[in-house]
C-alpha positions in Angstrom: -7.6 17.7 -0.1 -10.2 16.8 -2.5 -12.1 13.0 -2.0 -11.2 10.3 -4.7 -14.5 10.9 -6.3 -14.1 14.5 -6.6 -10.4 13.9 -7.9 -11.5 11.1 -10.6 -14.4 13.7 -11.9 -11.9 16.5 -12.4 -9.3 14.3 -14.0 -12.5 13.0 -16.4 -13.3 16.9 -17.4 -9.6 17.4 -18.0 -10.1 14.4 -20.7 -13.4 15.5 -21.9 -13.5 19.2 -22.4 -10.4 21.2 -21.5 -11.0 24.6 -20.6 -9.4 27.7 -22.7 -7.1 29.8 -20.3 -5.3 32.5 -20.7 -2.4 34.6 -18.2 -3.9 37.1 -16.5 -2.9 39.5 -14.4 -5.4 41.5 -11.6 -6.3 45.2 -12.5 -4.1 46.3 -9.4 -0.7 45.2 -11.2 -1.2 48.2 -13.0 -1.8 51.2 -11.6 -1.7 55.1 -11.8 1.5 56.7 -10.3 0.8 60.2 -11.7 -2.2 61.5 -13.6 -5.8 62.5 -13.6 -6.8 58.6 -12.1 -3.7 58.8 -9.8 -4.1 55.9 -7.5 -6.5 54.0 -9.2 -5.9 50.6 -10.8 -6.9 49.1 -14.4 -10.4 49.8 -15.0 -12.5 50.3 -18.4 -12.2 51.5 -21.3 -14.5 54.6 -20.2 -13.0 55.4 -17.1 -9.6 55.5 -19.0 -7.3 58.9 -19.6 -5.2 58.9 -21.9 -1.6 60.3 -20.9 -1.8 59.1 -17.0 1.1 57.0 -16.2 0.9 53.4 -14.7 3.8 51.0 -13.3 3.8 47.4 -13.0 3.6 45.7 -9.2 5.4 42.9 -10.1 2.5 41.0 -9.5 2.6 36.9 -11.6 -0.3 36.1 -14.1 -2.6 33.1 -13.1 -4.8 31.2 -15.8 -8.0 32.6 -16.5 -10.3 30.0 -17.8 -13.2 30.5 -20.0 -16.2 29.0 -22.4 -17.0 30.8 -25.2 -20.5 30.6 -26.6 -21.7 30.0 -30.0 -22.6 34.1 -30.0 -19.0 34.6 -28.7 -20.4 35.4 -24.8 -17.3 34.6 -22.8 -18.1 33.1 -18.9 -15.2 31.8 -16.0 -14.7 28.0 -16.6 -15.4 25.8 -13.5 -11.8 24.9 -13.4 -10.1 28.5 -13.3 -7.6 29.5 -11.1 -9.1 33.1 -10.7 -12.7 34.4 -11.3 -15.8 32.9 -10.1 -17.4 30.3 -12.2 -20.2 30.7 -14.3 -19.8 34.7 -14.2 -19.9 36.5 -17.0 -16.7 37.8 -19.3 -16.8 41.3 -21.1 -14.1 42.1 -23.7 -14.0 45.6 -22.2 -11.1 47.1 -24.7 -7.8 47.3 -26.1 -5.6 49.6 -23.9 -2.6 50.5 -25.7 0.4 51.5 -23.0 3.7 53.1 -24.4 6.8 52.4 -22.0 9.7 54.2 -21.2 12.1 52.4 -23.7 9.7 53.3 -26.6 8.4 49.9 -27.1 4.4 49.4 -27.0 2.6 47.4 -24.8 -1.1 46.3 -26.1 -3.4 45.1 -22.7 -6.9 43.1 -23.0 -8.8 44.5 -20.5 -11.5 41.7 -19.6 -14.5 42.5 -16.6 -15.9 39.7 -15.0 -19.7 40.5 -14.2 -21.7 38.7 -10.9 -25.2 37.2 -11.7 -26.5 40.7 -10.8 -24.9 42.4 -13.7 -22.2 44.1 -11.1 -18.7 44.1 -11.7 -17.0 41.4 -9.8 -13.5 41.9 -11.4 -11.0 43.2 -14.3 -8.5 41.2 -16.2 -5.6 42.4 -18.0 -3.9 40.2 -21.0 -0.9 41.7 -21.8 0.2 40.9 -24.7 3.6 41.7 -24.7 5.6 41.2 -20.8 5.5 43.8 -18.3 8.6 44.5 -16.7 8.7 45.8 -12.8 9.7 49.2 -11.8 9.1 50.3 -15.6 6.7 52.9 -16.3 3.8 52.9 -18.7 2.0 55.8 -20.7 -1.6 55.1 -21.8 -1.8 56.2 -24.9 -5.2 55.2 -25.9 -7.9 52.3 -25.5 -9.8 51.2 -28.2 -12.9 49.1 -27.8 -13.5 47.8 -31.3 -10.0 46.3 -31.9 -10.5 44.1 -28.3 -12.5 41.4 -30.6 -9.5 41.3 -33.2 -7.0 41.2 -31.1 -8.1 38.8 -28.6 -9.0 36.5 -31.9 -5.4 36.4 -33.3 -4.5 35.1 -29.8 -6.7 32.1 -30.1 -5.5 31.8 -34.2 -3.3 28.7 -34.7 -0.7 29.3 -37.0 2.7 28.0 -38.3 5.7 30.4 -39.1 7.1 31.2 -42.1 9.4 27.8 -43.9 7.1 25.6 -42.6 7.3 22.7 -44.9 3.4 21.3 -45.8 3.2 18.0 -47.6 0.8 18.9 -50.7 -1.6 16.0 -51.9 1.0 14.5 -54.3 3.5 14.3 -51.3 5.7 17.0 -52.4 6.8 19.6 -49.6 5.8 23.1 -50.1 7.1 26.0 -47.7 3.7 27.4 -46.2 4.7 31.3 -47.8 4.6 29.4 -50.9 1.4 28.0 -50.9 -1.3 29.7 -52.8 -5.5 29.4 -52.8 -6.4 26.5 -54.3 -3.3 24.3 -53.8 -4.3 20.8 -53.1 -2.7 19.7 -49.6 -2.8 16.4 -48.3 -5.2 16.1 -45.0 -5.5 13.3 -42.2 -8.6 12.5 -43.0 -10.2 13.7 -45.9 -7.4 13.2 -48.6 -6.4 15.9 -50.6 -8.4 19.4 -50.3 -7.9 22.7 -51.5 -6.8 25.8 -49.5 -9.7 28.5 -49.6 -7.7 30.9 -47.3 -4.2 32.3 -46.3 -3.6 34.7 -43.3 -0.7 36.2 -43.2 1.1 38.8 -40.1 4.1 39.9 -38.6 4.0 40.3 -34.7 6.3 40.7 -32.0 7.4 37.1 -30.5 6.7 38.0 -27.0 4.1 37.3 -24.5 1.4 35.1 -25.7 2.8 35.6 -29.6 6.2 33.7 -28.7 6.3 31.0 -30.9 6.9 27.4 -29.9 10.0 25.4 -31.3 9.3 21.8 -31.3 13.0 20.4 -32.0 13.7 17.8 -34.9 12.8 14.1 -33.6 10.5 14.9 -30.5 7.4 14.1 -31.6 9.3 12.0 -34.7 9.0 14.9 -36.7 11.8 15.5 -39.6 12.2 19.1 -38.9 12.4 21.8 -36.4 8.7 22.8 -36.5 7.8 26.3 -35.1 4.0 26.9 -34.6 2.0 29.6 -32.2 1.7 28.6 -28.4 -1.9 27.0 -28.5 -1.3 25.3 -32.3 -2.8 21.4 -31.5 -0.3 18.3 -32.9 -2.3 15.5 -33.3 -0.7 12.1 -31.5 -1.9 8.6 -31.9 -1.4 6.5 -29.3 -0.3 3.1 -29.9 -0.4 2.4 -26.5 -2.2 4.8 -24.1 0.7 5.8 -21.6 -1.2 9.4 -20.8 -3.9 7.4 -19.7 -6.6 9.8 -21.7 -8.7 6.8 -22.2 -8.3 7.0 -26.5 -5.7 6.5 -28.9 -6.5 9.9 -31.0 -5.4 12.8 -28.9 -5.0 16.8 -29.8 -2.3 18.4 -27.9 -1.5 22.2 -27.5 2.0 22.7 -28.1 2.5 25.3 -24.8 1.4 22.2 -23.1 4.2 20.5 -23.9 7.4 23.1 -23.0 10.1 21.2 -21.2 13.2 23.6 -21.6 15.6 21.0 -23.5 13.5 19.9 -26.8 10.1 21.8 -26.5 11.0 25.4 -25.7 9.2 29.3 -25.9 11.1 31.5 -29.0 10.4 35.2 -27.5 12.5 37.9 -29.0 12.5 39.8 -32.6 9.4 39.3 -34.6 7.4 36.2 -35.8 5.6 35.7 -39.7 2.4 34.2 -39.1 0.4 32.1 -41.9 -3.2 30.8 -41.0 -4.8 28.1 -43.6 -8.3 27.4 -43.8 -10.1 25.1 -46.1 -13.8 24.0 -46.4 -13.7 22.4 -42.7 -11.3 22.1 -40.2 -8.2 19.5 -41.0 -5.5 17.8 -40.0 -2.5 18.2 -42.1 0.8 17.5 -41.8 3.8 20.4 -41.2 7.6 19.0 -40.7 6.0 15.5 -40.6 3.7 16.0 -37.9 -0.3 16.2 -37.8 -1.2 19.4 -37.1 -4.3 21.2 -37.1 -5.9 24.2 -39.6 -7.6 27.2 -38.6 -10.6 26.6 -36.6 -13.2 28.6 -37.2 -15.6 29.8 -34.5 -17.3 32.3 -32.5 -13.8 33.9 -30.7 -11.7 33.3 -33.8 -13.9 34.4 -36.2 -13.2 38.3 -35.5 -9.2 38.1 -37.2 -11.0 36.8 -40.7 -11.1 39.4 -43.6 -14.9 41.0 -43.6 -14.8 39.8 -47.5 -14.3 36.3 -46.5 -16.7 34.3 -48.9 -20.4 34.2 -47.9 -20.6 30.3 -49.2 -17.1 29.3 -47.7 -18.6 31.1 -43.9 -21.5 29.0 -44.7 -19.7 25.9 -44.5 -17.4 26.2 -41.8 -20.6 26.8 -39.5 -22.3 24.2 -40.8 -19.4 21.5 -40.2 -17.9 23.1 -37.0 -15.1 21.2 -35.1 -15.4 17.3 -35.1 -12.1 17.2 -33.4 -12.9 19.6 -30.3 -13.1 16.2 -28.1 -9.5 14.9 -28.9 -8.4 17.6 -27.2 -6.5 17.0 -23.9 -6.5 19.2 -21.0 -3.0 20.3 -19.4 -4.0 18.6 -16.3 -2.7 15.2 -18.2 0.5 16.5 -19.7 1.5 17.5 -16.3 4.8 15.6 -16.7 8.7 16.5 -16.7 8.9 15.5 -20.5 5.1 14.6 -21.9 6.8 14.8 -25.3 8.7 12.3 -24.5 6.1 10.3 -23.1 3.7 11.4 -26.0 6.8 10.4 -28.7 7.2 6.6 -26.7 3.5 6.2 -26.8 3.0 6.9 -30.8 5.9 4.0 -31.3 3.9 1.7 -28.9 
């Protein structure tokens, strides 16, 4: 059992600067049942044939933590449950599986690297669920979509009949919102869209949407936003016990079962905004973040993206990076609940 000190310093880096995971699953929980690598598990993207046929262990995911540098460099976070800390992260590929009920499976494949450039491990992301005892074709692998795809992971978003609140306090549904619209913002008053993303994916895996019920967090609305989209809470009266009033919460991090629950199944319309800096805006009533901008999601923006408008967003970078709470806080039966007392004081 770890010593108070030791307990009170992890609790203070849960505060300070939460660590980005993500479910991953060991390279052995997929392996080759019949083809040219028969018996051999996940690997890279060059020791991948196409056509060989994998199956699914059954093995769980644990949470891969990472930081991401300012060049995008990816290394194990001190606080994850797998990998060694400090190692290196490669974004091998994209390994695209085809299953035996027709239905595509996309897979990250991540290698871990030891201080000595050898390969201490390899993640898979799946990005859709893997089911047990179901076979997998790989049908390809594809190293130059890894970046893209592993962006659109870490892209908030908020799904199509979102209502915004525009700068004049009229509600606008977010597939209605054009460049240029004036939307009101937490805290720079009324600024104008520069960007709209738009896509259609499959609401599974980590692309299930999050349905935050009418009322919970005192919104107006059912608001439905991707798993790691941050609500922003003020605190009247600090009942997390984060230390601050102003707090950024991932919605994932807040999945009870009864009012905060995963929407998997079917397909999910995406929209990303993006103005001159990262805001807070307000969706169904409740402050919400914008696009943020950096070194892991800047792969998903359009190549064409405004030179001057790239130029900003590097310039102001995220001022609200240290609101953000760490799940080890919101570790609760109901932190909504807790999170929707605290905000009434």
């Amino acid at each position: 059992m770890p010593e108070p000190s030791d307990r009170k310093s992890e609790m203070i880096t849960a505060i300070a600067k939460p660590a980005t995971s993500i479910p991953v699953f060991p390279d052995h929980a997929l392996s080759v049942v019949s083809g040219a690598n028969e018996g051999d598990a996940l690997s890279f993207a060059e020791e991948l044939q196409p056509g060989d046929l994998y199956a699914y262990d059954g093995a769980g995911p644990a949470r891969l933590a990472f930081a991401t540098a300012e060049d995008g460099s990816l290394s194990v976070a001190r606080d994850s449950v797998v990998g060694v800390p400090g190692h290196a992260l490669h974004l091998d590929c994209c390994a695209t599986f085809m299953g035996d009920d027709g239905l595509p499976v996309e897979v990250l494949v991540l290698v871990e690297v030891d201080d000595a450039g050898h390969v201490e491990a390899v993640h898979a992301l799946p990005l859709a669920p893997l089911e047990e005892k179901r076979e997998y074709q790989l049908v390809g692998a594809d190293r130059d979509a890894a970046a893209r795809k592993f962006a659109e992971v870490a892209c908030v978003a908020f799904t199509r009949g979102t209502q915004i609140t525009l700068a004049t306090g009229a509600q606008c549904a977010i597939e209605d919102l054009k460049v240029g619209d004036r939307v009101l913002t937490r805290d720079a008053g009324a600024q104008e869209v520069r960007w709209i993303g738009q896509s259609t994916v499959r609401a599974v895996g980590e692309f299930a949407p999050i349905l935050i019920s009418a009322g919970t967090l005192n919104n107006e609305n059912d608001l439905l936003v991707s798993p790691d989209h941050r609500l922003f809470i003020y605190q009247r009266s600090d009942t997390l016990g984060a230390g601050r009033s102003e707090l950024l919460v991932k919605a994932r991090h807040l999945v009870n079962g009864q009012s905060v629950v995963s929407r998997p199944g079917g397909f999910v319309e995406y929209f990303q905004l993006l103005f001159d800096r990262h805001q807070i805006i307000y969706a169904e009533g409740i402050a919400a973040e914008t696009l943020l901008v950096d070194s892991r999601t800047r792969p998903a923006l359009p190549e064409g993206l405004d030179a001057a408008l790239a130029a900003r967003l590097k310039r102001h970078g995220d001022g609200l990076h240290d609101l953000e709470v760490g799940e080890a806080l919101l570790d609760l039966p109901d932190a909504a609940a807790v999170l929707r007392a605290a905000s009434r004081g």
